[in-house]
C-alpha positions as CSV (number, residue, x, y, z in Angstrom):
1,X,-4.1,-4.3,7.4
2,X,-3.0,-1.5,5.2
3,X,0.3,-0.1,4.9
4,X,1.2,3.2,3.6
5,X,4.6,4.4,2.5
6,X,5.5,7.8,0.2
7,X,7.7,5.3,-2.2
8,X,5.5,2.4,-3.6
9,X,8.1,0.7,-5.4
10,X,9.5,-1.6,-2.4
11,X,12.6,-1.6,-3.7
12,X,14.0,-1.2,-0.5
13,X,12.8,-2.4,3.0
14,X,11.7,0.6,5.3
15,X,10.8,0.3,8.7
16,X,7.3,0.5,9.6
17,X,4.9,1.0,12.7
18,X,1.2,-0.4,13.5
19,X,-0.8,3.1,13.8
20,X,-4.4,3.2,15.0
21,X,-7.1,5.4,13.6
22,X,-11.0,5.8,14.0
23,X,-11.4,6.3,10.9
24,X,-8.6,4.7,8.6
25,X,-8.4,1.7,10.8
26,X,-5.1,-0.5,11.5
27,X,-2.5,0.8,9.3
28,X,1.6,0.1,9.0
29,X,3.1,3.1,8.2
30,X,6.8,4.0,7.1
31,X,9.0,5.7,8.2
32,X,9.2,7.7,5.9
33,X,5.6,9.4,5.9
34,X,6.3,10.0,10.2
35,X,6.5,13.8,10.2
36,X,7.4,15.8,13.5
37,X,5.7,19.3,14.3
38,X,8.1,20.9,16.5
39,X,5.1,23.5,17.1
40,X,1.7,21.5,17.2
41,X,-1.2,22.1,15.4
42,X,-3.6,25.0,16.9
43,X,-5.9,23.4,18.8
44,X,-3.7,20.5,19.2
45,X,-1.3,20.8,21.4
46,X,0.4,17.2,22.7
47,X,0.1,15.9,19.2
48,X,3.5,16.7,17.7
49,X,4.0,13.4,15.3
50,X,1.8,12.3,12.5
51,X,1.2,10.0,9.3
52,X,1.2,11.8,6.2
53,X,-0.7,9.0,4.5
54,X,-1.2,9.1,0.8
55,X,-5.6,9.1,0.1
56,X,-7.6,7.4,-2.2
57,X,-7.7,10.3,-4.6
58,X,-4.4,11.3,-6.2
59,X,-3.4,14.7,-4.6
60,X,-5.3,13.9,-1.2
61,X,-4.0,12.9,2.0
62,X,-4.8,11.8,5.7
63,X,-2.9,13.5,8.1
64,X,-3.1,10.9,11.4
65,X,-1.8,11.6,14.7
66,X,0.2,8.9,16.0
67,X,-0.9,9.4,19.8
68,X,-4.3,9.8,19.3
69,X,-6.7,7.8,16.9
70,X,-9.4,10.3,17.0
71,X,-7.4,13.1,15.4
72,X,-7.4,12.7,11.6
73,X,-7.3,15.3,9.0
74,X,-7.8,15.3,5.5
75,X,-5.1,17.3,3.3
76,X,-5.3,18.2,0.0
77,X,-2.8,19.4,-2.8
78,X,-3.8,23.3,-3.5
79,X,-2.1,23.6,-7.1
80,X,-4.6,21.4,-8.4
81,X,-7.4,23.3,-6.8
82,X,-5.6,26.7,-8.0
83,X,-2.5,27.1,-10.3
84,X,-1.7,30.4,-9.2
85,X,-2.2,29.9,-5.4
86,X,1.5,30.4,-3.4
87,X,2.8,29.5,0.1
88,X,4.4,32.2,2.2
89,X,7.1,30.2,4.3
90,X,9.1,33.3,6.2
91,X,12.6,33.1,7.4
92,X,11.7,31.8,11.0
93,X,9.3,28.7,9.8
94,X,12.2,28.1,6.7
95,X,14.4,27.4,9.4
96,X,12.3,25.2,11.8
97,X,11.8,23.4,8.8
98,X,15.3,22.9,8.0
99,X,14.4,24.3,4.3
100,X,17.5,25.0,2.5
101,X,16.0,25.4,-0.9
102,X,12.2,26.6,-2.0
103,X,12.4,23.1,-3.8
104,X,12.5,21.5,-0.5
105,X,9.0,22.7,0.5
106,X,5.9,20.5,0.1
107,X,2.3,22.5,0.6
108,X,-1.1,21.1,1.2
109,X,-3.9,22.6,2.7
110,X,-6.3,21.4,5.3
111,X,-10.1,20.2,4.2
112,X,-13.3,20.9,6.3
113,X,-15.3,17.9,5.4
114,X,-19.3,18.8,6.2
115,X,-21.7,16.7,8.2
116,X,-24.4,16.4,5.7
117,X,-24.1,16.2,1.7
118,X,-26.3,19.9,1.5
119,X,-23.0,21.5,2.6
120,X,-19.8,22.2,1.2
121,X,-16.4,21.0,1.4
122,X,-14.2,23.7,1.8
123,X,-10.0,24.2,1.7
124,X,-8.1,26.4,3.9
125,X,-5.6,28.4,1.8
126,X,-4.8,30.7,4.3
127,X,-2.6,28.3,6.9
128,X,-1.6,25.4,4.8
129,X,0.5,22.7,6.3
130,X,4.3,22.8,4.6
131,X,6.4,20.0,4.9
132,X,10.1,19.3,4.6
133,X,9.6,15.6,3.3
134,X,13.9,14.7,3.3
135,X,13.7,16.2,6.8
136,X,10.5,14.4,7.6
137,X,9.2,17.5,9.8
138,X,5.9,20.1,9.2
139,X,4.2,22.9,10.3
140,X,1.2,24.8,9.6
141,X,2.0,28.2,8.2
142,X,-0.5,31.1,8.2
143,X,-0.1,33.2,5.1
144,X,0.8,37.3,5.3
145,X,-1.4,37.5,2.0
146,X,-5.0,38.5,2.6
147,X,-6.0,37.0,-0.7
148,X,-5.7,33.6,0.5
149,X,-9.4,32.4,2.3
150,X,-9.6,30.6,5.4
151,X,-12.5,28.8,3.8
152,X,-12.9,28.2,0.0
153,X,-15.3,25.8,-1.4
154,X,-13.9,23.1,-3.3
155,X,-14.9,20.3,-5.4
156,X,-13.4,16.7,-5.1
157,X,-14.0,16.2,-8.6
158,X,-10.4,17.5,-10.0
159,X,-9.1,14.7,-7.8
160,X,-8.5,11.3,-9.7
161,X,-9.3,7.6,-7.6
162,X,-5.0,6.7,-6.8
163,X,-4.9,2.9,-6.4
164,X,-2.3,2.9,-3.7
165,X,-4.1,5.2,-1.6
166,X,-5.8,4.5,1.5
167,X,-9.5,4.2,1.9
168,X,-11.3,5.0,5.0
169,X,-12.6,1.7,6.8
């Protein structure tokens, strides 16, 4: 079994959980990667808790509900795909993230894996999810700037194998 934590150091014992998923198998998560989404995901509406569980390539992450095994999502960190990309958090979702400081604010954005190897994988930047990591809780936010696409093709390649991460079983 594999466990996952944000802080791979074990230099102190966290709590963990045994978390099912069709795709990443049996894993122990921490604590610390449980996030809360006081409003749920669009299309998604009992699933308010999820693993943010560190991938096999550095920058990349699963995003697995913790009531439901079938709903998995692959995240991805959007400054490596674009330096100049920004996320629009307003005043209301600042505050449902308990974000007291920009600095407290951790974007990624969501990937659309494609059935067949003749299509591409493509990133939305236009509602990525933001986190409050100290706070442990996340929402997706859908950016007021029409510059940001709902569906930009991407390359894996700028993303480097992480030996911590977890692989898909």
């Amino acid at each position: 079994m594999t466990t996952a934590a944000l802080d791979n150091t074990n230099d102190r014992a966290l709590a963990t959980r045994t978390v099912s998923s069709l795709i990443l198998g049996e894993i122990n998560v921490a604590e610390d990667i449980i996030m809360h989404f006081p409003n749920a995901l669009w299309g998604f509406p009992d699933r308010h808790d999820y693993a943010l569980v560190p991938g096999a390539r550095d920058g990349m992450w699963w995003l697995q509900s913790l009531t439901d095994e079938g709903t998995t999502f692959v995240l991805a960190d959007p400054f490596v795909l674009d330096a100049e990309y920004s996320v629009d958090v307003g005043e209301t979702e600042g505050q449902m993230l308990e974000i007291a400081h920009p600095s407290d604010a951790f974007g990624l954005v969501m990937l659309s894996l494609p059935a067949t190897t003749s299509e591409a994988i493509t990133a939305n930047f236009r509602a990525p999810i933001v986190f409050n990591l100290a706070r442990r809780r996340a929402m997706q936010v859908v950016s007021r700037d029409d510059k940001h696409e709902l569906r930009r093709v991407i390359s894996l390649d700028v993303f480097p194998a992480f030996e911590y991460g977890v692989r898909p079983q």
